[in-house]
C-alpha distance (Angstrom), angle and dihedral (degrees) to the residues before:
residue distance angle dihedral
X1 . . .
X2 3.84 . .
X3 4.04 119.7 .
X4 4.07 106.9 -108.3
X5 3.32 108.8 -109.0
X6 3.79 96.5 -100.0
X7 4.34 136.5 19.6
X8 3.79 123.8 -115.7
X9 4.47 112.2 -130.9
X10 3.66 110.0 -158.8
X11 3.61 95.8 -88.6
X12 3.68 93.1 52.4
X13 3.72 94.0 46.0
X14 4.02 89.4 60.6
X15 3.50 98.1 43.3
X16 4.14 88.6 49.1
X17 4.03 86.4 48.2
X18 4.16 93.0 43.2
X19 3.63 87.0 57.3
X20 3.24 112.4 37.1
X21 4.02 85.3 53.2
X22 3.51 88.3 45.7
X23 4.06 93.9 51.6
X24 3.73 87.6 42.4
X25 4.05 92.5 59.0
X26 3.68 91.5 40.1
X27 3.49 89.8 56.7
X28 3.79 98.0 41.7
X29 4.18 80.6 55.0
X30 3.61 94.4 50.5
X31 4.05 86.2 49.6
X32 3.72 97.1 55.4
X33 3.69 87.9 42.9
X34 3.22 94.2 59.5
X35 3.54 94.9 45.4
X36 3.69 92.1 61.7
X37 4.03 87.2 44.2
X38 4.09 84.9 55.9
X39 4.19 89.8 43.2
X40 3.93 91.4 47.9
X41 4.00 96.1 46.0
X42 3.45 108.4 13.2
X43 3.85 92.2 -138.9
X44 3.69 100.8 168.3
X45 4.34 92.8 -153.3
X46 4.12 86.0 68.3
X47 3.70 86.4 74.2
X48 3.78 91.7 68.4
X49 3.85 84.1 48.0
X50 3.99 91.1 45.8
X51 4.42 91.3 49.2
X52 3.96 84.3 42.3
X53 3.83 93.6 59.8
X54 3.80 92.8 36.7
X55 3.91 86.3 49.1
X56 3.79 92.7 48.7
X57 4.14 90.8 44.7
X58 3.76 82.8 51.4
X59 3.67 104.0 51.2
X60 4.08 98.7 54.6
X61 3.24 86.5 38.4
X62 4.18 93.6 64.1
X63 4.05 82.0 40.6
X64 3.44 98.3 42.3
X65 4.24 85.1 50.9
X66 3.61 95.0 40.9
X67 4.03 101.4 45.9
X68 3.54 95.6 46.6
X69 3.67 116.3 19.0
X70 3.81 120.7 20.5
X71 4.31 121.8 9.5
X72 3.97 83.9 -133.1
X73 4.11 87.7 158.5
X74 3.66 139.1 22.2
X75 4.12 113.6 -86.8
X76 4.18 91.9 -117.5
X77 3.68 87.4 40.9
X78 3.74 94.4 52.7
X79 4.28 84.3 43.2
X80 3.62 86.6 62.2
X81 3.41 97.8 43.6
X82 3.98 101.9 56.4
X83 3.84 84.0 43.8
X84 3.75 92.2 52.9
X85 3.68 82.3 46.9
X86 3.68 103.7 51.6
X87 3.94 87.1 46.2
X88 3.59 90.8 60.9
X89 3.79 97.2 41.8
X90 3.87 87.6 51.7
X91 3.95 89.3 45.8
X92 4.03 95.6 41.9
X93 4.06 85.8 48.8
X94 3.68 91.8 48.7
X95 3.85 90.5 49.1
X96 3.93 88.8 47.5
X97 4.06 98.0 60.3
X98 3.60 96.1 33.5
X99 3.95 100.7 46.1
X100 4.24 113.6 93.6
């Protein structure tokens, strides 16, 4: 396991655990939001959106478990696994607005 590339202090820590909870909420919110947005119009593109948000509420949530709680995956593992994530959160967002 490789050392991440910098160390949390105590005031860091909380601030990195604050938001990441935070963002995890907000993006739980914006999931059921757009669930009821898919319910009310049956637009079939909001289920990119919907899989986006539960992707993004899914990927701080491993980091947010692994940096501060358990070591559940190696550190470059875990690297590649929020970048993999972003890239398809980008890519099922893009797919969401253009898609007819």
């Amino acid at each position: 396991m490789t050392e991440p590339p910098f160390h949390f202090g105590v005031e860091s820590s909380a601030i990195f655990t604050i938001t990441h909870i935070a963002v995890i909420a907000i993006a739980i919110i914006l999931m059921a939001i757009s669930i009821t947005a898919y319910k009310n119009t049956s637009l079939k593109r909001i289920k990119y959106v919907i899989c986006a948000f539960g992707l993004f509420a899914f990927n701080y949530f491993i980091n947010l478990i692994d940096a501060e709680y358990v070591d559940i995956i190696p550190d470059d593992m875990r690297y590649a696994l929020t970048s993999s994530g972003a890239l398809g959160i980008l890519i099922l967002l893009f797919v969401g607005i253009v898609k007819k």
